[in-house]
C-alpha positions as CSV (number, residue, x, y, z in Angstrom):
1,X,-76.5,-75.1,-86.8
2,X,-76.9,-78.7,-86.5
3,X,-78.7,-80.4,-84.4
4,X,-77.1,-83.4,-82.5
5,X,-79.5,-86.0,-81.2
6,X,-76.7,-88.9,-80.3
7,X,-75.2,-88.9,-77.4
8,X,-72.0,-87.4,-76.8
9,X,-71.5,-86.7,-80.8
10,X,-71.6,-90.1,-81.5
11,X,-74.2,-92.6,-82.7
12,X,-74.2,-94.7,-79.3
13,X,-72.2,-93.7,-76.1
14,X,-72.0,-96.4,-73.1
15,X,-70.2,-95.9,-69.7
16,X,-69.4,-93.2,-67.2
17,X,-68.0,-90.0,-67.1
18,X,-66.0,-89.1,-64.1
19,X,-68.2,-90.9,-62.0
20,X,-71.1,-88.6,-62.9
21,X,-72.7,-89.0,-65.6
22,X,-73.7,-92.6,-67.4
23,X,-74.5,-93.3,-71.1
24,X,-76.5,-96.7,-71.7
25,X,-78.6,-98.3,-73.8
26,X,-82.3,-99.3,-73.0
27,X,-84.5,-100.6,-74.3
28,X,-86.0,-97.5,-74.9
29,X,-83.3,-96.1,-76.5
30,X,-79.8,-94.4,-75.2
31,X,-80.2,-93.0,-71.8
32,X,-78.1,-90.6,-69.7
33,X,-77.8,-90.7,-66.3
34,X,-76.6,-88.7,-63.1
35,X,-75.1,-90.7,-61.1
36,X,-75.3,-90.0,-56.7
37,X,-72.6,-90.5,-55.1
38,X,-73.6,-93.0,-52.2
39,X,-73.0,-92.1,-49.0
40,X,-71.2,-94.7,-46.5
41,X,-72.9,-94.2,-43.2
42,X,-71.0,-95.7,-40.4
43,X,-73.2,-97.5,-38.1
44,X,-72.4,-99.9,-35.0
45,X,-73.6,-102.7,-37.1
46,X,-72.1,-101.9,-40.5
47,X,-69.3,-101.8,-38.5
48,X,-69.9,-105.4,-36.5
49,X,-70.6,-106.6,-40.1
50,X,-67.0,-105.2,-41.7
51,X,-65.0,-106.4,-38.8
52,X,-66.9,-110.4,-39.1
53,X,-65.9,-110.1,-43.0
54,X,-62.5,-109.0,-42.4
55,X,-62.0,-111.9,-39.7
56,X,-63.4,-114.1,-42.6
57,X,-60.8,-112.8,-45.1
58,X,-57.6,-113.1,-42.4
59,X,-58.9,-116.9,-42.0
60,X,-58.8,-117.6,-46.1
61,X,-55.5,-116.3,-46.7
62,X,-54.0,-118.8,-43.8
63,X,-55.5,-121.4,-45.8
64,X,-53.3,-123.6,-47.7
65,X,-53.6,-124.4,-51.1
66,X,-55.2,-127.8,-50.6
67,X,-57.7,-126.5,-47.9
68,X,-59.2,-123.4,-50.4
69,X,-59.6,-126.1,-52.9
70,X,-61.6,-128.4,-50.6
71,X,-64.1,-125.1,-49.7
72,X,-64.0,-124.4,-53.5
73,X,-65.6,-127.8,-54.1
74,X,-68.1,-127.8,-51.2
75,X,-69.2,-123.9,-52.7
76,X,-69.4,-126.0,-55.9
């Protein structure tokens, strides 16, 4: 039998599988990884913090054109 030492039956393999497992490649040569799923916790001020951005957002998109480009060159 042959043995296979590329990843995936290839040479190189980079990305992710169904969220699970990613190919790379280091410096060190091709790596695989398993990916954890993260976990959102909801907490009282994950929860402050989500509604303050989403106020944030609803004020942008009342912007006019002319205003977002005034902020865009202040960011600048």
């Amino acid at each position: 039998m042959v043995k296979i030492t590329g990843p995936l039956h290839s040479d190189s393999a980079s990305g992710t599988i169904s969220d699970v497992l990613t190919f790379s490649n280091r410096a060190t040569g091709q790596q695989c990884r398993y990916q954890r799923k993260q976990k959102d916790v909801i907490t009282p001020l994950r929860t402050a913090q989500r509604f303050k951005f989403s106020l944030a957002k609803d004020w942008w998109l009342q912007l006019n054109g002319s205003e977002k480009n005034e902020w865009a060159v202040l960011a600048k």
